[in-house]
C-alpha positions, 0 to 999 in steps of 0.5 A, a space after each residue: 328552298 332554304 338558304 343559310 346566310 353565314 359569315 366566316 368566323 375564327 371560332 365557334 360561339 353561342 347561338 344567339 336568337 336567330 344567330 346559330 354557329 353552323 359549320 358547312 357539311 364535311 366530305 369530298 368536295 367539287 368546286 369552281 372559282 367564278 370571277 365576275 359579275 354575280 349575274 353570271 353564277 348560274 354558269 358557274 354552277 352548271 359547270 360544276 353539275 356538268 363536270 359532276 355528270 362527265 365524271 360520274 360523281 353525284 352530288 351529295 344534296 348541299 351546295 354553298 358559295 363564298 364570296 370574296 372582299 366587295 369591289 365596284 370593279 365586276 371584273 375582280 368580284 371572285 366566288 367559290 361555287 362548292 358541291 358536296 360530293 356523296 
């Protein structure tokens, strides 16, 4: 599987070896915030895929998270778990 590992940035810059400026893919979106310990995700992605199926939209192929500011408190960690709709 490839993964891309990225950091939000305020303006495109010049590739720099491994460093590549990308952009997440443009298009209708499905998501689903997810607030909690990380060991809980993969709960957060079957209900995005499940709500994909009950509304009949397919998935576009490409999925990314986002994850908000680190805390110790599990309770208060906060991920965007995003689907590209086709």
């Amino acid at each position: 599987m490839a993964v891309d590992f990225g950091v939000q940035v305020t303006r495109r810059f010049d590739n720099a070896g491994e460093v590549i400026c990308s952009e997440t893919p443009a298009g209708e979106v499905v998501m689903t915030t997810h607030i909690g310990s990380y060991a809980r995700l993969p709960a957060a992605h079957q209900a995005v895929r499940s709500w994909s199926m009950a509304n009949g939209r397919a998935l576009g192929g490409r999925s990314w998270e986002v994850y908000g500011d680190w805390t110790d408190d599990e309770t208060k960690l906060e991920t965007q778990v995003i689907y590209l709709l086709s």
